[in-house]
N, CA and C of each residue as an Amber inpcrd file, in Angstrom:
protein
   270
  76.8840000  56.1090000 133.1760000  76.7750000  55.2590000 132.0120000
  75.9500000  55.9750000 130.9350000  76.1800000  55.9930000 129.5700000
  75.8480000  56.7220000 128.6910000  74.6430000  55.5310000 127.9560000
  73.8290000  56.6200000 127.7220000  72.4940000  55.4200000 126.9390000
  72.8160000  55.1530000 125.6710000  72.6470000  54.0490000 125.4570000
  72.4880000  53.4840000 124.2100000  72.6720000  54.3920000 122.9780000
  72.8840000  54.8210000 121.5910000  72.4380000  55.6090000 120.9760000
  71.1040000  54.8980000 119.6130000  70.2020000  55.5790000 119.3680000
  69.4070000  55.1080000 118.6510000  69.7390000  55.0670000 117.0530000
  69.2570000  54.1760000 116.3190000  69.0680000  53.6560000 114.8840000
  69.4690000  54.9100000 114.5640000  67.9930000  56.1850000 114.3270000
  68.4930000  57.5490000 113.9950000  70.1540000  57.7050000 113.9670000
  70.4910000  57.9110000 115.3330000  71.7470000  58.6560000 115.8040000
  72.6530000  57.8360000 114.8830000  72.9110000  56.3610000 115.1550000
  73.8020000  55.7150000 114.1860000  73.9210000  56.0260000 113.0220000
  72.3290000  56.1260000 112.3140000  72.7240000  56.1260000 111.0430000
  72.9940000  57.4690000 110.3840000  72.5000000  58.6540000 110.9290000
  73.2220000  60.2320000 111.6200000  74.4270000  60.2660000 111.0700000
  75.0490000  59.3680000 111.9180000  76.6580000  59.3000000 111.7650000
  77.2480000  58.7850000 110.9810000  76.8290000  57.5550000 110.3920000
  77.0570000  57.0370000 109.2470000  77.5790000  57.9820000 108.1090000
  75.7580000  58.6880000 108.0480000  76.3660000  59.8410000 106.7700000
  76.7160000  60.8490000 106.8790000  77.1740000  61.1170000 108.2220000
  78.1280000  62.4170000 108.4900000  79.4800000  62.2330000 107.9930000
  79.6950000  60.7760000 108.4550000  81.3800000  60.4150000 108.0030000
  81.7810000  60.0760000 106.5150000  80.3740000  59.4920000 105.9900000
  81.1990000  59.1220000 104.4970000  80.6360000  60.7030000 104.1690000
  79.8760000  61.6220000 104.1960000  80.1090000  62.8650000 103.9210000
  80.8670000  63.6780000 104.0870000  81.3920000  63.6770000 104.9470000
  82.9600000  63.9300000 105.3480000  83.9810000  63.5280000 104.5460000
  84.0190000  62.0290000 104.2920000  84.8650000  61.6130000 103.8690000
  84.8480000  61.9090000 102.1800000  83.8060000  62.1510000 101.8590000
  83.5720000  63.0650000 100.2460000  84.3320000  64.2200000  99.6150000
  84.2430000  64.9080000 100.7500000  84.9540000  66.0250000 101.0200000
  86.6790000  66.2820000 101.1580000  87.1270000  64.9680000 101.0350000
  89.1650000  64.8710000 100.6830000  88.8720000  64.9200000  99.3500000
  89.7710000  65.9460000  98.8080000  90.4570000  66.2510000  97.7480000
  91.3900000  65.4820000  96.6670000  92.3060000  64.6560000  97.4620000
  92.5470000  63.5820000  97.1310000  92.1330000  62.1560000  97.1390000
  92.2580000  61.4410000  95.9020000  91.5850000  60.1350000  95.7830000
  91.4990000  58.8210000  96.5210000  92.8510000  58.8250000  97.0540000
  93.1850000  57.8740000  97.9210000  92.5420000  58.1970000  98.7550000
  92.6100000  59.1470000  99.9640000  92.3790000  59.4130000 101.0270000
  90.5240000  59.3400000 101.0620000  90.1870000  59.5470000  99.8760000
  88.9120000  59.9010000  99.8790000  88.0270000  58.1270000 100.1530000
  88.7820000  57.6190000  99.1390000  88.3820000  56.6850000  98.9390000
  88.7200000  55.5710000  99.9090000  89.8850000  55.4770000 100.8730000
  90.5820000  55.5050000 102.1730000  89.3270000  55.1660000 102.9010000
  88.6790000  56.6610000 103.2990000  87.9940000  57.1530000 104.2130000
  86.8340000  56.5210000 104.4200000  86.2790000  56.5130000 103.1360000
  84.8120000  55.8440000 102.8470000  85.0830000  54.5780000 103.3460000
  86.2970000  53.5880000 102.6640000  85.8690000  52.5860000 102.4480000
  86.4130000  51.7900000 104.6100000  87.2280000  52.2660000 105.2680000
  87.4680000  52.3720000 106.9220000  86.0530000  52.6850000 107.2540000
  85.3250000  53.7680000 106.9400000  83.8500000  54.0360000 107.3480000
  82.8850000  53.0420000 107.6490000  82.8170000  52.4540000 106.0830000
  82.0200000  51.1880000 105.7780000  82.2090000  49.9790000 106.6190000
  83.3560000  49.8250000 106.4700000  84.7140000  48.3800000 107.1110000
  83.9600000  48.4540000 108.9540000  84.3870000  49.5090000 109.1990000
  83.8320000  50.4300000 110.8270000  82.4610000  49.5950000 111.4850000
  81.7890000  50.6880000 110.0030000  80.2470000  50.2950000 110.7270000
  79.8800000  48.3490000 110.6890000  80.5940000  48.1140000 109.8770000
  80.0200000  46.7750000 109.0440000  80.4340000  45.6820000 110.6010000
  81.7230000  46.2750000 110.8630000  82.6670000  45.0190000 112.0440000
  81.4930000  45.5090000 113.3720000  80.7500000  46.4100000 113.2300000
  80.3390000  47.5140000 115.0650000  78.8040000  46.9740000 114.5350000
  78.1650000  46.2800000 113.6050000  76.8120000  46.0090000 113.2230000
  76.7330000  44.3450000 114.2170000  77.7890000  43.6000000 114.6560000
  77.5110000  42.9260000 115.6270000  77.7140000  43.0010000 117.0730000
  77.5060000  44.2640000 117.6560000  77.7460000  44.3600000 118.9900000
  76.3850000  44.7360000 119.4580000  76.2930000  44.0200000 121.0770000
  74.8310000  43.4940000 121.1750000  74.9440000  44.4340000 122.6670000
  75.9700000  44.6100000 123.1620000  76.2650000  45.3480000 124.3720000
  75.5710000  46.9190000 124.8380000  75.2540000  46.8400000 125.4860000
  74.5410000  48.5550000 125.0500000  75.8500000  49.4280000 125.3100000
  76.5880000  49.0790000 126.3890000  77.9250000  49.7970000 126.8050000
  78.7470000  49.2910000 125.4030000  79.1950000  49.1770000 125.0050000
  79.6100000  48.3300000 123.8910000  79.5230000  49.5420000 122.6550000
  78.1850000  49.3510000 122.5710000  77.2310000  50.0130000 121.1260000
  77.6030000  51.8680000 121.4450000  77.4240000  51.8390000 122.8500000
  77.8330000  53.3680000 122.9620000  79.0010000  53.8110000 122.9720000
  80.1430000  53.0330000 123.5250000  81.4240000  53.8300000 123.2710000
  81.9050000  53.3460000 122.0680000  81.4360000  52.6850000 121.0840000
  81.3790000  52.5640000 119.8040000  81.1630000  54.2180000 118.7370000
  80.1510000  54.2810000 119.5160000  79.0400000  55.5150000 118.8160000
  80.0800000  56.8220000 119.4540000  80.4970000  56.8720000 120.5490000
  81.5660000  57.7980000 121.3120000  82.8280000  58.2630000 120.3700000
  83.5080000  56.6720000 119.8060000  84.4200000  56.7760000 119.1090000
  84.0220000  57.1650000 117.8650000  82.7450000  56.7450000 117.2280000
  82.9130000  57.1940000 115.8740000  82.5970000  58.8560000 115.5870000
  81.5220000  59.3030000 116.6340000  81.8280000  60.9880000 116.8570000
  82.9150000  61.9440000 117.0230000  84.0690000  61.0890000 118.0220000
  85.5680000  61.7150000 117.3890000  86.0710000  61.2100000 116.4140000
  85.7430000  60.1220000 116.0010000  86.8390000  59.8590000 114.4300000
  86.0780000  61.2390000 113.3770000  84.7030000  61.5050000 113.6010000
  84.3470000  62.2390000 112.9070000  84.7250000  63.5750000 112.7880000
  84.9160000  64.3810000 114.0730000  85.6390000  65.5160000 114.1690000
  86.7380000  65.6870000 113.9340000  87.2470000  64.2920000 113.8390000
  89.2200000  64.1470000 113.5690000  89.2050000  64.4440000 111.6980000
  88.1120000  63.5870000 111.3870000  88.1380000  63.5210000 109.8280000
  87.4810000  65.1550000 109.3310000  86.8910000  65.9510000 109.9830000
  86.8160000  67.4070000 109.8300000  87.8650000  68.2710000 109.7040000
  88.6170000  67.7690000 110.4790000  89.9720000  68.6160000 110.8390000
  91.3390000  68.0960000 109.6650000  91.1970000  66.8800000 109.7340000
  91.9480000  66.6550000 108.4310000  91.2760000  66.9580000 107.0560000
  90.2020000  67.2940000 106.8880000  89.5580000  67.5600000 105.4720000
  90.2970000  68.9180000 104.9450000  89.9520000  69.8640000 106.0710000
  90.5280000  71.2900000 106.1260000  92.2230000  71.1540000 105.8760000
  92.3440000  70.2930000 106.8200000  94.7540000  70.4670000 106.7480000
  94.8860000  69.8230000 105.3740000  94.2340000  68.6020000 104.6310000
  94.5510000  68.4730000 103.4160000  93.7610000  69.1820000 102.1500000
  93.2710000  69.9600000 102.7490000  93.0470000  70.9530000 101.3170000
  93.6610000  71.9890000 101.0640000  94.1150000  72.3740000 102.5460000
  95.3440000  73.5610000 102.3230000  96.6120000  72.9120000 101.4480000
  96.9560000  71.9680000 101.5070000  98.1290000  71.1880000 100.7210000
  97.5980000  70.5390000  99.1510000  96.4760000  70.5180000  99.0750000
  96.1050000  69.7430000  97.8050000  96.9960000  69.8590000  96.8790000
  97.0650000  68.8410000  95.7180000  98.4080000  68.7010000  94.9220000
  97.4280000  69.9910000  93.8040000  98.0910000  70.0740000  92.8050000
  97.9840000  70.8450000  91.8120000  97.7020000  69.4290000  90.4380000
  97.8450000  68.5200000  90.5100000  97.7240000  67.3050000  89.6210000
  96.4890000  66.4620000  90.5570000  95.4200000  66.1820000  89.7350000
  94.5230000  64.9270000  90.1390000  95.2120000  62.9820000  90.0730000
  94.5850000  62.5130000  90.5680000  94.9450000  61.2810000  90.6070000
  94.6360000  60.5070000  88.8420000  95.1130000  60.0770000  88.9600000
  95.0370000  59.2140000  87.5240000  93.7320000  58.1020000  87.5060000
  93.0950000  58.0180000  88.9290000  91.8060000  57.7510000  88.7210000
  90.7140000  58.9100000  88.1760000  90.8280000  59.8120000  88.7900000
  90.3390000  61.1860000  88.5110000  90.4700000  61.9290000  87.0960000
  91.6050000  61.7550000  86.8560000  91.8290000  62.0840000  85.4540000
  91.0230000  61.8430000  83.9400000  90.0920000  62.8440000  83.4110000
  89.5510000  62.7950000  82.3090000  90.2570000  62.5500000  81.0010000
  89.4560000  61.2370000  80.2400000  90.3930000  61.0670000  78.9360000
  89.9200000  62.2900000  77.6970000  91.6310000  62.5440000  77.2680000
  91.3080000  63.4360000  75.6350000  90.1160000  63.6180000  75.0430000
């Protein structure tokens, strides 16, 4: 059985992922990312379980390495046009 992870560690991860998630190139995805992140932690801020709280903390360490690995595959593809949120006026 895996211990608990602490406040630290959670919140560690927190800003590993929306830092991560900073890091897409594109707007959607970026903004995607963050806002699943937030959604994530916000629904996992009522679990009282310690088994619970840890394979919580399990999963969000691979969503994090998953979101590493896609940062890299979508920047090799990045469009050549920004999003029209992105886009600076005249």
């Amino acid at each position: 059985m895996m211990a608990s992870p602490s406040r630290a560690e959670v919140l560690s991860l927190f800003r590993s992922l929306l830092r991560t998630a900073s890091k897409f190139t594109d707007y959607n995805i970026r903004e995607y990312s963050k806002r699943r992140t937030i959604d994530g932690f916000r629904d996992s801020s009522a679990l009282a379980d310690p088994s619970s709280v840890a394979a919580a903390f399990v999963d969000g360490k691979f969503q994090l390495e998953v979101m590493k690995r896609q940062v890299v595959v979508y920047s090799l593809y990045a469009p050549d046009i920004k999003s029209v949120m992105e886009a600076t006026s005249p």
